[in-house]
Each structure stands twice: as structure tokens, then as C-alpha cells.
C-alpha positions, 0 to 999 in steps of 0.5 A: 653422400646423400645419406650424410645429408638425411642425416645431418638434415635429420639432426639439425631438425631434432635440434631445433626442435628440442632447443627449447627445451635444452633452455630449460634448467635441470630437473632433481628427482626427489627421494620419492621417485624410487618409492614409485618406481617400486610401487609401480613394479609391484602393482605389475606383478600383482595385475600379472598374475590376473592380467598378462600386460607383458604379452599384451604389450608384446603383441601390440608392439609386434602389430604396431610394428608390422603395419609401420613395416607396411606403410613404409614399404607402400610410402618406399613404392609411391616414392620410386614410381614418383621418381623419374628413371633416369636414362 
């Protein structure tokens, strides 16, 4: 139950969040965006091979993901010492 109420909760802040911007009209891509897509991909492999952004993306995704791991487990602690225990 509470969980339904989180994430009904959840949801209706996205949606006032993002309503101003579902107002907004469609955007159309022009032929163009697949030329950059591919300009973009060949760019990469060309700084592949000197640079590796694959493993540096990895690992900072990895680092990025231990230290949000860390402050939940310090913010889930706060909140259950905040919490009175109930007798």
C-alpha cells in the first residue's frame, strides 16, 4: 500500500513536471540526424583506438554508481534512526 502511494505520488510529480513540455508540438528530425549519428560513430572509433572512452565511461558509470549506493545506504540509515520504533 504504501508503495502504490510512492509510486502513484512519483508519477503524478513527472507529470506536472513534463506537462509543460507535452504542450509543446512534435519535433521532425530531418534527413541530416542520421548523417550525425554516423559522424558521431566514426568519430568514436577513430578516438578508440588512441583514447579508450568505452572503459572510461564504464568506469565512471561504476564510480558514479558505488557513491549513489553509499548515500542511499547513509540516507536509508538517517531515515530509520529518524523513524520512532514503534511499541
Amino acid at each position: 500500500m504504501i508503495t502504490n502511494i510512492i509510486l502513484t505520488l512519483l508519477f503524478f510529480v513527472v507529470s506536472v513536471l513534463t506537462f509543460p513540455i507535452r504542450l509543446l508540438d512534435d519535433v521532425e528530425l530531418d534527413a541530416n540526424i542520421v548523417a550525425a549519428f554516423s559522424d558521431a560513430g566514426e568519430s568514436y572509433d577513430i578516438l578508440s583506438t588512441v583514447f579508450p572512452i568505452g572503459t572510461i565511461v564504464a568506469v565512471t558509470a561504476l564510480l558514479v554508481t558505488v557513491e549513489l549506493a553509499i548515500l542511499v545506504w547513509h540516507a536509508t540509515n538517517w531515515l530509520i534512526r529518524k523513524i520512532p520504533t514503534v511499541n
